[in-house]
N, C-alpha and C positions, 0 to 999 in steps of 0.2 A: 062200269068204270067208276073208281070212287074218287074224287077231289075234294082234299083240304081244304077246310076255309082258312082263310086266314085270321088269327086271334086278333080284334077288334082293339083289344087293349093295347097289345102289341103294338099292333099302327099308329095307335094314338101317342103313347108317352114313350114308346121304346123299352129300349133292357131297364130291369133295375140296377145294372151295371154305370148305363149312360145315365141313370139318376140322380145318383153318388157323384159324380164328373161335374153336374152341372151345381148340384149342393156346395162342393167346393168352392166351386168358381165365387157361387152367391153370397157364402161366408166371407171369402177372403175379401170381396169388393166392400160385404156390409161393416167387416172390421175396419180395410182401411180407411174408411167413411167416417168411423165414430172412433180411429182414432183423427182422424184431420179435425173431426168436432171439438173433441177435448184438447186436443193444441192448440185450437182456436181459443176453447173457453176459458182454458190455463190460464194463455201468454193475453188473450182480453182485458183478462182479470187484473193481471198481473199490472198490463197498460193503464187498465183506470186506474187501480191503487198509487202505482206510482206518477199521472199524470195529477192526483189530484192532492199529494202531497208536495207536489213542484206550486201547484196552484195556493197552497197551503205557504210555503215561502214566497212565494209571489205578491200574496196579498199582505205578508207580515209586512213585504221590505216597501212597498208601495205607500201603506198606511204607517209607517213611522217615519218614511222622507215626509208624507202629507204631513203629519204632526209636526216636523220640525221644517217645515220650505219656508216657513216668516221667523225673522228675529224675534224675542220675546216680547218686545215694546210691537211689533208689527211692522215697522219702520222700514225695512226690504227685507229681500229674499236671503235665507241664508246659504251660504254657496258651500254649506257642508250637507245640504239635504240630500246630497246625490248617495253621498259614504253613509250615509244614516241608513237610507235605503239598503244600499250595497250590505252593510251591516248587519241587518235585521234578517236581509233575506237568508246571508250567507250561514245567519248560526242556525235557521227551520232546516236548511239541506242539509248543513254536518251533521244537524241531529237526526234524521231521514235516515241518508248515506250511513251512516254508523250504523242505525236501527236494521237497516239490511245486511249489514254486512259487507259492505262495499269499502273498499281501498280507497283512495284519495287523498290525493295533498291540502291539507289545509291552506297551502300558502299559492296555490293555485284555482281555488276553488273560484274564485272571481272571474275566469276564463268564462266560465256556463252563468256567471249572472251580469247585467247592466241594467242599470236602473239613468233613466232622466227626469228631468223637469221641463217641465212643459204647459203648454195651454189645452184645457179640457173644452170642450163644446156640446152642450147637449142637444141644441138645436141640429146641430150636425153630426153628435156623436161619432166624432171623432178627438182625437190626441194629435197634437201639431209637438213635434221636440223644440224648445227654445232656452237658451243658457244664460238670458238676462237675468241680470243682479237688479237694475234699476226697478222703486217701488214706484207702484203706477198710483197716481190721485182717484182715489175713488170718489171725490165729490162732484158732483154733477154729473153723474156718473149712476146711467139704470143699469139692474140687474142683464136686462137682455142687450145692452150695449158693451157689456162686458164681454157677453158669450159669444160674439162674434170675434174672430180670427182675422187678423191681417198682417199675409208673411211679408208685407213691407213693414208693418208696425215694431221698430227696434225696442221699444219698452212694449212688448203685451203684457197684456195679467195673468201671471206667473202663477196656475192656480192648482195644478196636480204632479203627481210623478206617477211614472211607470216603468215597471220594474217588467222583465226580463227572466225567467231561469229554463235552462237545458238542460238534458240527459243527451248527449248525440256520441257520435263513433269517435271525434276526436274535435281537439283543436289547437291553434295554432302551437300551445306547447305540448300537443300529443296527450290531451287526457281524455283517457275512453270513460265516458260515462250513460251509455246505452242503458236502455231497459234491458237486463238477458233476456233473451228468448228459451224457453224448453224444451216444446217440441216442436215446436217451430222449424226448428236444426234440421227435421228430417225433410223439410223443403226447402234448405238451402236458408233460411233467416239466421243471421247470429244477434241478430238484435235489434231493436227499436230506437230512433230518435223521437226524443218525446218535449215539447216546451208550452209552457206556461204562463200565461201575460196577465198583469194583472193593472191597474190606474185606478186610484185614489183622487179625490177631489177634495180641495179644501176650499168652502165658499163663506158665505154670511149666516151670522149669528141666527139657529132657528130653535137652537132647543138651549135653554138657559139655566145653567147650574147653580147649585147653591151659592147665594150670597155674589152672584151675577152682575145684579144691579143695586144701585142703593140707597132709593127710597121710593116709599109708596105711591108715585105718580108715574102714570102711564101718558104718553105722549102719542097724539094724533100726528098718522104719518103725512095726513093731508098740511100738516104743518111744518112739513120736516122738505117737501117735494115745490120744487119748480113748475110752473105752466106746464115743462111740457112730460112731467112726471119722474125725473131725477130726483134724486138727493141732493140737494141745494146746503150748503153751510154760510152762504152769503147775504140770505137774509135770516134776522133775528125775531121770535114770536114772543107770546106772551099767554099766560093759562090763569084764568079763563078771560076768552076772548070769544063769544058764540058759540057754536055746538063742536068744533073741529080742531080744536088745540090740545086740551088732555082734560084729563080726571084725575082723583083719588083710586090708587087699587088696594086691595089687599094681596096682591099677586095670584090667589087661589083661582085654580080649575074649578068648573063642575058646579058654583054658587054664584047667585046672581045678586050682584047690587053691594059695594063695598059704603056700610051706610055707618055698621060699626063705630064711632068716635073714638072709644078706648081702644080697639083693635088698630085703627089705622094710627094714633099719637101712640102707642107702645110701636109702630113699625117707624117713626118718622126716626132718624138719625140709626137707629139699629145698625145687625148687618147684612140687610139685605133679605130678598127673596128666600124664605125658610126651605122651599121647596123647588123643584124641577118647575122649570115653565113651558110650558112644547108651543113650539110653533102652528098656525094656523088652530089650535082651541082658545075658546074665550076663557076670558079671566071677569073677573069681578069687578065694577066700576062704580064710581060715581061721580056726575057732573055739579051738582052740587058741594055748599062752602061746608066743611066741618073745621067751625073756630078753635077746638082743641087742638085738632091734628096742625092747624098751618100756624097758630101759634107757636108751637112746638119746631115745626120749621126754621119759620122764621126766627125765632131764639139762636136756633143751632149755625144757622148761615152767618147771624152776626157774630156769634164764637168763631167758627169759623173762619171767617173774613174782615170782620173787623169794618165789614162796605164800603173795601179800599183795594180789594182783590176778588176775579173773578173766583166761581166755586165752582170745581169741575164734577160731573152726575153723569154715571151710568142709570139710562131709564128705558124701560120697558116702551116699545112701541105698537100702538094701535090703530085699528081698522077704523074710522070713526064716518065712514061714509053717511051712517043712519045715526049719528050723532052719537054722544056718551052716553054710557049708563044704562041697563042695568049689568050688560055685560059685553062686550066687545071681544073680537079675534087678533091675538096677538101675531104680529106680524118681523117681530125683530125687537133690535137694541140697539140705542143710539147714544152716545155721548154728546151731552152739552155741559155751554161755560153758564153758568147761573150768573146776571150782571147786576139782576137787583128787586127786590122785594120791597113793595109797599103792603103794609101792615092794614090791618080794620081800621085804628083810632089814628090814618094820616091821609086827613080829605084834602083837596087841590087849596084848599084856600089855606094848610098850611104848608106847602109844599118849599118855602123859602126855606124852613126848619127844616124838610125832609132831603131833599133832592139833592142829588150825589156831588161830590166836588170832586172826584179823581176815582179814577179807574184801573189798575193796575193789571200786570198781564200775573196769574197762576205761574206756579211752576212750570214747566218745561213745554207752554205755549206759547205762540205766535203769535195769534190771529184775533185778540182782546186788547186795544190800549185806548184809555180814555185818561189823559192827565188836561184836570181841568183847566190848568195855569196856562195858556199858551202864547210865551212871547211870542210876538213880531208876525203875529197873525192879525186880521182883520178885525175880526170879529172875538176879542181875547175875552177867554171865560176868567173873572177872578173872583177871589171871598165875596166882594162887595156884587158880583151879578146875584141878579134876583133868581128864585126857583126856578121860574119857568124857562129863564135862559137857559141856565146850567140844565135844566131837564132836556129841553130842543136840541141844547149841542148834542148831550150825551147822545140821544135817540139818534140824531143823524147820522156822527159817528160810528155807530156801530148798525148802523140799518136796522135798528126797531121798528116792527110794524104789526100794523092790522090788518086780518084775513082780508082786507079790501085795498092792503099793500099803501094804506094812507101812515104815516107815522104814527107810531104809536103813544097812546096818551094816555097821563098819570089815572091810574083805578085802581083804587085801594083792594086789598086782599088780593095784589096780583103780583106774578113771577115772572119777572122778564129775563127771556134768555136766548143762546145764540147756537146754533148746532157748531158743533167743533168740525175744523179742518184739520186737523191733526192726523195722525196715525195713531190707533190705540191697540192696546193689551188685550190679542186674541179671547175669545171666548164663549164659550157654549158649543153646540155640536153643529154641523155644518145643515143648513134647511132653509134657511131664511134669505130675505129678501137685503139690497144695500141700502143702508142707513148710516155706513161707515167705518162697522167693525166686523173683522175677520171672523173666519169663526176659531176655536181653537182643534178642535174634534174634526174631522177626514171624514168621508162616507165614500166606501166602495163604488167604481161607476162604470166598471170596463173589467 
């Protein structure tokens, strides 16, 4: 009797009928596979282009409310930096939206954008929303006292804005402004909501522009700060005073030791810093007298001032922990009121001849008044008091002093002057520490 084997192949894979059945099957699954891939990759694609164009007006409209949240004096907030924002953001999306192809009302387009003002925190990295106009005193007043938030504090410091923009399915007037989807469609997507944040900070002066400050003295921040390390404009210093008041700069980066004579007397009355100053690099100093250069000052102060008005100075501020010279890290910009200069050839024994009779306030300050005359006072300064009165009133008056907080007393080839309390004229890019001026320039932070 003869029995078939059975074909071994056979058993194994089957017909090649059933082979073909299963090829099908494994096509059609690998197609619809790699197309769900390419719908993915498409409509991904498609996602980050247009989320990082959203991002693209987010950060315009952020960083021009920043540029404009202070009045140009710095004196408060200006309560148009919302529409500044709204503004800037709205013309990157029309131009986006048009670039695609997209429909849209211009005169709706602000539905998908809101921009505020508010308080930035980096210590917390967060954005608090806040609507105050009122400008906050930055004097006595640290940088990290700032940074702190407090939602009972009805004036905080007003120091960023953040802007807002959407692509979503609708809003409350019905405007669809979805990413499309492609193939997406064939799982049911008709489209993406996509949004975009962005917050700008505007802080203290750290990088300082041309013709910034204006004139070649650099000012010790140890002389600018209170005991407990604020920015103090209460009391008034004097340079030089020991190793911690100021120097001579030539503003430059990258050189050590501002020793030049003819360089620093060609920068004395000029216009300032020729060059970019960046915060936290050193500059060039000297604690040392160069009799040309403060001659040259001094000249210009009495043009000037006539030593009957204070002289208001933006000046360059320094690290001066390890003393002046030969080169120090710049730390900011500070304004002061110049109250008064003794010269080389005006030693104490003639100070009857020198010593101020009246003090007058600058333009559009406060915080300087010295008139020597003063009826129906006690202790009344007139023509006929002697120097060293007239010098003791003045000092007291205006809290002159020395690093050892004693009153300060007449020394020739010296600058006495007083940090301003004022609000000043934003400037430089935002990096630096508080000494009292804004900065003008915004930097990205969120």
């Amino acid at each position: 009797m003869n029995l078939q084997r059975d074909n071994p192949t056979h058993r194994r894979y089957g017909t090649a009928h059933r082979q073909r059945g299963v090829s099908v099957v494994l096509v059609t699954v690998s197609l619809f596979i790699l197309v769900g891939f390419t719908a993915l990759a498409i409509d991904v694609g498609n996602l980050f282009v247009a989320r990082n164009e959203l991002h693209n007006a987010a950060d315009a409209g952020s960083l021009a409310g920043a540029r404009m949240l202070y009045t140009a004096d710095g004196s408060s907030v200006n309560p148009g930096a919302n529409q500044v924002a709204t503004d800037a953001a709205k013309s990157n999306y029309m131009n986006y939206m048009k670039s695609s192809s997209i429909e849209i009302n211009e005169d709706e387009i602000e539905e998908v954008i809101s921009a505020r003002r508010g308080h930035w925190s980096f210590s917390e990295r967060k954005f608090n929303s806040n609507d105050s106009l009122e400008p906050v005193n930055l004097s006595e007043k640290s940088t990290a006292e700032l940074d702190q938030y407090d939602p009972f504090d009805l004036n905080p410091f007003i120091n960023a804005v953040e802007v807002v923009v959407t692509r979503q399915e609708k809003t409350e007037r019905q405007v669809r402004t979805q990413v499309e989807a492609f193939f997406g469609r064939i799982f049911g997507f008709e489209g993406y909501d996509v949004t975009a944040r962005s917050v700008a900070y505007i802080g203290f002066t750290g990088k300082l522009n041309p013709e910034d400050v204006d004139q070649p003295i650099a000012l010790c921040k140890e002389a600018l700060l209170n005991p407990d390390g604020d920015y103090s404009c209460d009391v008034g210093r004097f340079v030089p005073d020991g190793d911690k008041t100021g120097g001579w700069t030539n503003f430059e980066h990258d050189t050590s030791g501002a020793t030049n004579a003819n360089e620093l007397r060609d920068l004395v009355c000029g216009d300032g810093n020729p060059n970019e100053m960046h915060y936290g690099e050193d500059i060039a100093t000297n604690n040392g007298q160069v009799q040309s250069a403060f001659t040259a000052l001094y000249n210009c102060w009495v043009e000037a001032t006539d030593k009957k008005i204070t002289w208001t100075l933006t000046l360059p501020v320094i690290d001066c922990e390890d003393g002046v010279a030969p080169s120090n890290r710049l730390v900011g910009a500070v304004t002061v009121h110049i109250v008064w200069m003794v010269n080389h050839n005006q030693p104490l024994s003639q100070i009857d001849q020198y010593a101020p009779y009246e003090m007058s306030l600058a333009p559009d300050s406060e915080d300087v008044e010295w008139p020597g005359d003063w009826p129906g006072e006690e202790d009344v300064i007139t023509s006929d008091s002697s120097g060293e009165e007239r010098w003791d009133s003045f000092v007291d008056h205006l809290s002159l002093q020395n690093q050892n907080d004693d009153p300060a007393d007449w020394r020739r080839q010296s600058i006495y002057f007083l940090p301003s309390c004022d609000y000043h004229e934003p400037k430089g890019q935002t990096g630096g520490e508080n000494y009292g001026i804004l900065a003008r320039i915004p930097v990205l932070v969120d």
